[in-house]
Backbone as a printed PyTorch tensor [residue, N CA C, xyz], in Angstrom:
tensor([[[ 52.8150,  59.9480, 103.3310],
         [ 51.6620,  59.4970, 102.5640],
         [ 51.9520,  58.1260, 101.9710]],

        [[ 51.0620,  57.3840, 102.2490],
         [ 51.0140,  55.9270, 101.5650],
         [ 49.8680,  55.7270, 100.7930]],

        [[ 50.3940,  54.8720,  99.6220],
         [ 48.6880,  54.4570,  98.5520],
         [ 48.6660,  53.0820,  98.3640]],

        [[ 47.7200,  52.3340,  98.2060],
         [ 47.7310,  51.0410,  98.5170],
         [ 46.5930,  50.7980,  97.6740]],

        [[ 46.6650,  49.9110,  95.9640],
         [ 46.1410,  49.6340,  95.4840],
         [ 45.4820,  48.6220,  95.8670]],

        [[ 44.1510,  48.1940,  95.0890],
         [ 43.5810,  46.6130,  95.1470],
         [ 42.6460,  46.5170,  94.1790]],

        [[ 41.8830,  45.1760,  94.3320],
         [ 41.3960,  44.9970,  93.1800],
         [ 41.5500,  44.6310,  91.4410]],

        [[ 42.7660,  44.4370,  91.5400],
         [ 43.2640,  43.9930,  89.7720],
         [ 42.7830,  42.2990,  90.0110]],

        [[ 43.3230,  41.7150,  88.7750],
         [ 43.1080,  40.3920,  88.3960],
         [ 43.0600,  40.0400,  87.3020]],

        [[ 42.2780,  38.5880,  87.1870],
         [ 42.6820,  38.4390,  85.3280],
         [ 41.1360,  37.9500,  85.3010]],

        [[ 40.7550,  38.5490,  84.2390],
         [ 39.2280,  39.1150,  84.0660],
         [ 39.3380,  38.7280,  82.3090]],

        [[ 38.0360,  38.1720,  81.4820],
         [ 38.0300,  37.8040,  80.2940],
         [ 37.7830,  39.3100,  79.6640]],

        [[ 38.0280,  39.1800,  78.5600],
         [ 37.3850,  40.0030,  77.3570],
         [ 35.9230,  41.0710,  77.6810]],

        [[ 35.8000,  42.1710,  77.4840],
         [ 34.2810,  42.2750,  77.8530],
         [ 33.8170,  42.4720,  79.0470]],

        [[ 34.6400,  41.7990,  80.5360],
         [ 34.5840,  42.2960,  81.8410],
         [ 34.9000,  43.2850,  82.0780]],

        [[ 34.1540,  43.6650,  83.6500],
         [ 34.4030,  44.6120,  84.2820],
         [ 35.9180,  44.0390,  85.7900]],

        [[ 36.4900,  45.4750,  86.0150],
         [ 37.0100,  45.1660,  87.1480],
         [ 36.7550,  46.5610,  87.9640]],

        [[ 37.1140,  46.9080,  89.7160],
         [ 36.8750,  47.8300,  90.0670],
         [ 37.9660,  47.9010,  91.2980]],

        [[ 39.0340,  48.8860,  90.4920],
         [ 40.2080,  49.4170,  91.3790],
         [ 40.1020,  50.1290,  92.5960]],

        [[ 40.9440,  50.0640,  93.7890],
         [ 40.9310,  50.6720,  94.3400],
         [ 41.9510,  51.2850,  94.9060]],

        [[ 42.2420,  52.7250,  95.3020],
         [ 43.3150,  52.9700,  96.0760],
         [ 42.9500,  53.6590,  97.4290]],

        [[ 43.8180,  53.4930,  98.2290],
         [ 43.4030,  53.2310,  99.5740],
         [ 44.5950,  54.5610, 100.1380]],

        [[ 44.5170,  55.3010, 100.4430],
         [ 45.4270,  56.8680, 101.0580],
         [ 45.4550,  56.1790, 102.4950]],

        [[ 46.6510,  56.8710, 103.2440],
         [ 47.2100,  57.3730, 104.4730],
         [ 48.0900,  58.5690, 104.7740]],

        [[ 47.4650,  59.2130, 106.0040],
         [ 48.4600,  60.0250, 105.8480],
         [ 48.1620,  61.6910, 105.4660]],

        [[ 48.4010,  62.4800, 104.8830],
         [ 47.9580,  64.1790, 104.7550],
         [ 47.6180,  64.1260, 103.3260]],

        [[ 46.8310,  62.8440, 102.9860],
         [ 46.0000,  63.5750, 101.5420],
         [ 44.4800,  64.1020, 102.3150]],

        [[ 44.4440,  65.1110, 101.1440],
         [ 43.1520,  65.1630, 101.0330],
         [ 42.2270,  65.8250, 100.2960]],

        [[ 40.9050,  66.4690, 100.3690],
         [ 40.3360,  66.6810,  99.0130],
         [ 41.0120,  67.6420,  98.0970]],

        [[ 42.1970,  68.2410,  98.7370],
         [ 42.8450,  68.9910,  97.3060],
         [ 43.7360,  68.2900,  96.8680]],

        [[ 44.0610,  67.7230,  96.7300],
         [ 44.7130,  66.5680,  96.0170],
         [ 43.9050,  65.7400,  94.5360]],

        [[ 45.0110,  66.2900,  94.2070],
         [ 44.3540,  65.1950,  92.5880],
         [ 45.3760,  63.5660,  93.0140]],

        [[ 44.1810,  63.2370,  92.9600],
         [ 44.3330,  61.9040,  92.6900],
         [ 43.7620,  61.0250,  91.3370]],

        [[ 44.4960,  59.8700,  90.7250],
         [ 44.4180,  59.4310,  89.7200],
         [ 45.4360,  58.1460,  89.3540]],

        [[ 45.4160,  57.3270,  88.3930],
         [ 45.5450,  56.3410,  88.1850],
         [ 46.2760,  56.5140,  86.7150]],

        [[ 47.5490,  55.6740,  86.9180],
         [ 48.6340,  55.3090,  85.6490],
         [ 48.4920,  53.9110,  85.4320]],

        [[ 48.8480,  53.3960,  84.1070],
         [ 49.1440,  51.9950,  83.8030],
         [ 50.2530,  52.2820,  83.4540]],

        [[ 51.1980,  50.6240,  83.1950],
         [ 52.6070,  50.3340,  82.7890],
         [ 52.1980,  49.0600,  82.3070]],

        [[ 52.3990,  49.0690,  80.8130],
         [ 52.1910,  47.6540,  80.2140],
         [ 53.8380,  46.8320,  80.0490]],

        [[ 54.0080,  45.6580,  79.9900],
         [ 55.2220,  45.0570,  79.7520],
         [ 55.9410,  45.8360,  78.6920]],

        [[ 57.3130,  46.3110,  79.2340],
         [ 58.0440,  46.5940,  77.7940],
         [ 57.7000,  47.9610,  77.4880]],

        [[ 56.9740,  48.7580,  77.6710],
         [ 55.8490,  50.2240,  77.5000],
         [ 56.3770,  51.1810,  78.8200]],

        [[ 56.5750,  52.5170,  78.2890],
         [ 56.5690,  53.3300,  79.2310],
         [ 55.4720,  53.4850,  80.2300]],

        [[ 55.2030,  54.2000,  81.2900],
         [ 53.7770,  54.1770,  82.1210],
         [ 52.9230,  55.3920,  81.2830]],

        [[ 51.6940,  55.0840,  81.5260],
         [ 50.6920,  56.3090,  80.7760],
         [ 49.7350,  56.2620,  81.6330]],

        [[ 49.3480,  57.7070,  81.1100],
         [ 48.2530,  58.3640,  81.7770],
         [ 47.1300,  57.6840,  81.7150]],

        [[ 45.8910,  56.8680,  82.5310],
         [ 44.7500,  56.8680,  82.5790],
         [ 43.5830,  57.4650,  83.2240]],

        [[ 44.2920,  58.2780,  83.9000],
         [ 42.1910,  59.3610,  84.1310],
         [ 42.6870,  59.7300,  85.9690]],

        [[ 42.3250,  61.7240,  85.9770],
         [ 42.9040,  61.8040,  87.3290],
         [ 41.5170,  62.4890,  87.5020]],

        [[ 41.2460,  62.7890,  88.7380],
         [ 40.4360,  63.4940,  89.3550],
         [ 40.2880,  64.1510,  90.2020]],

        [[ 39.8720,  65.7750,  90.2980],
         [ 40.4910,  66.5050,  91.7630],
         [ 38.7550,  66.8300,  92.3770]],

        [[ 37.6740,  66.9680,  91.8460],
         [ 36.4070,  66.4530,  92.2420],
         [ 35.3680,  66.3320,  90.8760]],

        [[ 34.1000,  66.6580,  91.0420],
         [ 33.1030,  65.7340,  90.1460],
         [ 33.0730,  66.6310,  88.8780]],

        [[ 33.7060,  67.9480,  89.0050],
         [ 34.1930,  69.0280,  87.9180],
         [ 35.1530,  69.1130,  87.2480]],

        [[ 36.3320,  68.2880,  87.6930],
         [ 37.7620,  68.1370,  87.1500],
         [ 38.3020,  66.6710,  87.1800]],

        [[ 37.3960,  66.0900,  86.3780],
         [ 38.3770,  64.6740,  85.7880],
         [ 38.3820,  64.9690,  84.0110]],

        [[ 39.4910,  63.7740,  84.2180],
         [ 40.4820,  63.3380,  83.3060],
         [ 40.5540,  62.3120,  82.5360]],

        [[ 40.3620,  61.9260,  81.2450],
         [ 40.5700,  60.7380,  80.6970],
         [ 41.4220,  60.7650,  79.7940]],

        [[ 42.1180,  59.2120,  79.8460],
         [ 43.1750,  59.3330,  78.1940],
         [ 42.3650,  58.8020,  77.6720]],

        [[ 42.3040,  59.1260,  76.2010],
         [ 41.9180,  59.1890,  74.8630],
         [ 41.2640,  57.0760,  75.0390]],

        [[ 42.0250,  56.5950,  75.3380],
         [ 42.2020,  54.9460,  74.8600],
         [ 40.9560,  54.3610,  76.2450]],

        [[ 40.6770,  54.9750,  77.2120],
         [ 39.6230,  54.3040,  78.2170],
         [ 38.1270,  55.1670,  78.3180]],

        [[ 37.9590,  56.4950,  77.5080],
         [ 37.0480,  57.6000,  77.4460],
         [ 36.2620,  56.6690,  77.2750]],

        [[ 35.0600,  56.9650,  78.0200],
         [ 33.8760,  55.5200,  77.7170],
         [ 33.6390,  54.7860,  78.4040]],

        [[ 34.8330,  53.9610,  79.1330],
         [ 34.7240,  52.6110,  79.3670],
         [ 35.4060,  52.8410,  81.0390]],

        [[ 35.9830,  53.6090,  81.0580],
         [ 36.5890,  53.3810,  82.6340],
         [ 35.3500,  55.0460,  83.5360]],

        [[ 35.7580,  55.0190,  85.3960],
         [ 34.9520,  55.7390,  85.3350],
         [ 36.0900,  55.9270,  86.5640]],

        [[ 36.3560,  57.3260,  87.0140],
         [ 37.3960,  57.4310,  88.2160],
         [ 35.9740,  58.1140,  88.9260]],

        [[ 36.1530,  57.5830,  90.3410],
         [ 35.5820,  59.0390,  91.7530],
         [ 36.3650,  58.8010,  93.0660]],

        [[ 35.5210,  59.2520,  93.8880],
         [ 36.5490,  59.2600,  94.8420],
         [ 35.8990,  59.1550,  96.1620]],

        [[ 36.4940,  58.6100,  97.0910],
         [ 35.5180,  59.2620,  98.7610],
         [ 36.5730,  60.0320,  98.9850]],

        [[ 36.2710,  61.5320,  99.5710],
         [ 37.4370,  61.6970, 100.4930],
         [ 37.5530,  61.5050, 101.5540]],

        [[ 36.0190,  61.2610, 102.0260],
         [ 35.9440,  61.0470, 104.0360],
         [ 36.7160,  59.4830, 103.7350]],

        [[ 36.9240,  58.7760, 103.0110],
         [ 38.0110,  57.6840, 103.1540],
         [ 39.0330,  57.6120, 102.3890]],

        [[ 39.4080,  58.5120, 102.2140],
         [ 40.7070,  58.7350, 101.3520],
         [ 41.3040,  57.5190, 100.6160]],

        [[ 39.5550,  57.5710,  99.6070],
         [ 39.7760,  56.3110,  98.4020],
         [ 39.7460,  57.0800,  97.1990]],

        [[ 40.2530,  56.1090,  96.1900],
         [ 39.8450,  56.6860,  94.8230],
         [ 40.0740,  55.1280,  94.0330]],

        [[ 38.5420,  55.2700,  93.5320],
         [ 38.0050,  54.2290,  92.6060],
         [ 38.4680,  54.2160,  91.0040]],

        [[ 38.8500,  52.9960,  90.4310],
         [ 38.4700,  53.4630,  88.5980],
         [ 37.7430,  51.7320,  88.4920]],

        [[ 36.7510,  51.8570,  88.3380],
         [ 35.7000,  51.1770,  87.4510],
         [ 35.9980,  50.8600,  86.2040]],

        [[ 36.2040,  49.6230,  86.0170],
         [ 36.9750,  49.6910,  84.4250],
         [ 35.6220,  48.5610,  83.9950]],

        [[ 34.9240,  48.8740,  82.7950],
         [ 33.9710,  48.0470,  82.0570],
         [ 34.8390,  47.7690,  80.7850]],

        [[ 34.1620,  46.8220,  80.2590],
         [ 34.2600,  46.5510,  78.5440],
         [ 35.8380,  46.3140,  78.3990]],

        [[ 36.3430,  45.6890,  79.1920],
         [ 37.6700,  45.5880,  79.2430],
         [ 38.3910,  44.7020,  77.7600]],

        [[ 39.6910,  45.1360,  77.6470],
         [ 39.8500,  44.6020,  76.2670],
         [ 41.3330,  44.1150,  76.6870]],

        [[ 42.0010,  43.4360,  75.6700],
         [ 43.1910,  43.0070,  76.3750],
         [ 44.4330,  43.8080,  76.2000]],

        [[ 44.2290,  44.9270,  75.7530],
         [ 45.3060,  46.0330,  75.1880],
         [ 45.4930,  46.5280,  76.8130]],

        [[ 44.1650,  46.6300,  77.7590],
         [ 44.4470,  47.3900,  78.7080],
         [ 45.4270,  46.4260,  80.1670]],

        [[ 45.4120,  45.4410,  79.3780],
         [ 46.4970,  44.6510,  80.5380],
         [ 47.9750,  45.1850,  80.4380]],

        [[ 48.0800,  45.6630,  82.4560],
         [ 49.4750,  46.6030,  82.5550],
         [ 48.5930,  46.2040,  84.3220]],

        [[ 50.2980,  46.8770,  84.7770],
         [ 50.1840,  46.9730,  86.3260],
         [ 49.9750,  48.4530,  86.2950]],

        [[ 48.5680,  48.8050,  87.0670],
         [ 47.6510,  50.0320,  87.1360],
         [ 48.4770,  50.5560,  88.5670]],

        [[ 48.6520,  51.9280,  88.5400],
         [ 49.5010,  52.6590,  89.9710],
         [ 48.5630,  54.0400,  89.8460]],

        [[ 48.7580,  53.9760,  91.5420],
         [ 47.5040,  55.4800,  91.8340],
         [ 48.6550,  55.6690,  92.2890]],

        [[ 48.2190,  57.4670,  92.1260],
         [ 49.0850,  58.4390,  92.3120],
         [ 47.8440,  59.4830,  92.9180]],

        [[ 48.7240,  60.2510,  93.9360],
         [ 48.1730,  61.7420,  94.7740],
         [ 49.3770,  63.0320,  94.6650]],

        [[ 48.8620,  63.9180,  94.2170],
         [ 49.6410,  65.1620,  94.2050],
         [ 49.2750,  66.5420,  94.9970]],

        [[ 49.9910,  67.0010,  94.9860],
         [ 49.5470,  68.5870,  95.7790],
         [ 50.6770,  69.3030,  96.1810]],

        [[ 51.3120,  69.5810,  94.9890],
         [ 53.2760,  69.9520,  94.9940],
         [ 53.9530,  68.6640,  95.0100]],

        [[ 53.9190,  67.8090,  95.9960],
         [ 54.5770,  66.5130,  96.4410],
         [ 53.6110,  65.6680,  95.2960]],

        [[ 54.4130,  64.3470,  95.1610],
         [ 53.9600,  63.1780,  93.8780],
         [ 54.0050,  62.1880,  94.6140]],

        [[ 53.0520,  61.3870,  95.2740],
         [ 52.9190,  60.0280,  95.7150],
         [ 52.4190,  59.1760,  95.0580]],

        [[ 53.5100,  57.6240,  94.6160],
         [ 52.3660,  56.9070,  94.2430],
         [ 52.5180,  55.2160,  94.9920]],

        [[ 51.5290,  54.5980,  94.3350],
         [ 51.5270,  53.5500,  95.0280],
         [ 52.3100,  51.8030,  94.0340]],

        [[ 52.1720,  50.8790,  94.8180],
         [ 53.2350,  49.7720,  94.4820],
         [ 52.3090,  49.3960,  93.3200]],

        [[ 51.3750,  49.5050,  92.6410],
         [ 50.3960,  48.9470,  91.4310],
         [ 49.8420,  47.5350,  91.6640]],

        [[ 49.3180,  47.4320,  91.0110],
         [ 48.1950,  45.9110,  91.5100],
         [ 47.8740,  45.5670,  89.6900]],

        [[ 48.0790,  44.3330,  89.6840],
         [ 48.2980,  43.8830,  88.2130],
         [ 46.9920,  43.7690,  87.3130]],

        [[ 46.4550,  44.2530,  85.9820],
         [ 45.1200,  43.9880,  85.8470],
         [ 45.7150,  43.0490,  84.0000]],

        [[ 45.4060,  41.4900,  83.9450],
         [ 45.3730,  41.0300,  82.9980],
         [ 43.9190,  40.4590,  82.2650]],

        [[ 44.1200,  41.1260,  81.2180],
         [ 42.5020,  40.9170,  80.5750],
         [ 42.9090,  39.9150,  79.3980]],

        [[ 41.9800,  38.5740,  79.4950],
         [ 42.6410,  37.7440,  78.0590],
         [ 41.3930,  37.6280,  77.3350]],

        [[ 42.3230,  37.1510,  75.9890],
         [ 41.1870,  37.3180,  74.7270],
         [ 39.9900,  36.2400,  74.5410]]])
């Protein structure tokens, strides 16, 4: 299994950005898939997983403002990030599970003030 982020960048205050991770390989719709950040200096944390339109996930700090889904006929999974603030600048990593833990190389998202 391979995951292959895209979509980060450096986006002002107040923007939107819209992540993507890109699967290969034996995921599929039973798999939770979902999305971590790692800010400079900061352990990695949880931001929002999803196993379908009944079982997502948010941390406390993006409830609101980010939005995870998923295709599975393309073994993507989206997070929609609005209202962006600059606390949330970190290199964002998708992850797929199902016993086994895959994740991917992260794609950088810097938001300035």
């Amino acid at each position: 299994v391979q995951l292959v982020e895209s979509g980060g960048g450096l986006v002002q205050r107040g923007e939107s950005l819209r992540l993507t991770c890109t699967a290969s390989g034996l995921v599929n719709s039973g798999y939770v898939m979902g999305w971590y950040r790692q800010a400079p200096g900061q352990e990695r944390e949880f931001v929002a997983t999803m196993l379908n339109s009944y079982t997502v996930k948010y941390a406390d700090a993006v409830q609101g403002r980010f939005t995870i889904s998923r295709d599975n006929a393309k073994k993507q999974v989206y997070l929609q990030m609005d209202n962006l603030r600059p606390e949330d600048t970190a290199v964002y990593y998708c992850f797929a599970k199902s016993g086994w833990e895959y994740w991917g190389q992260g794609t950088q998202v810097t938001v300035s003030s």
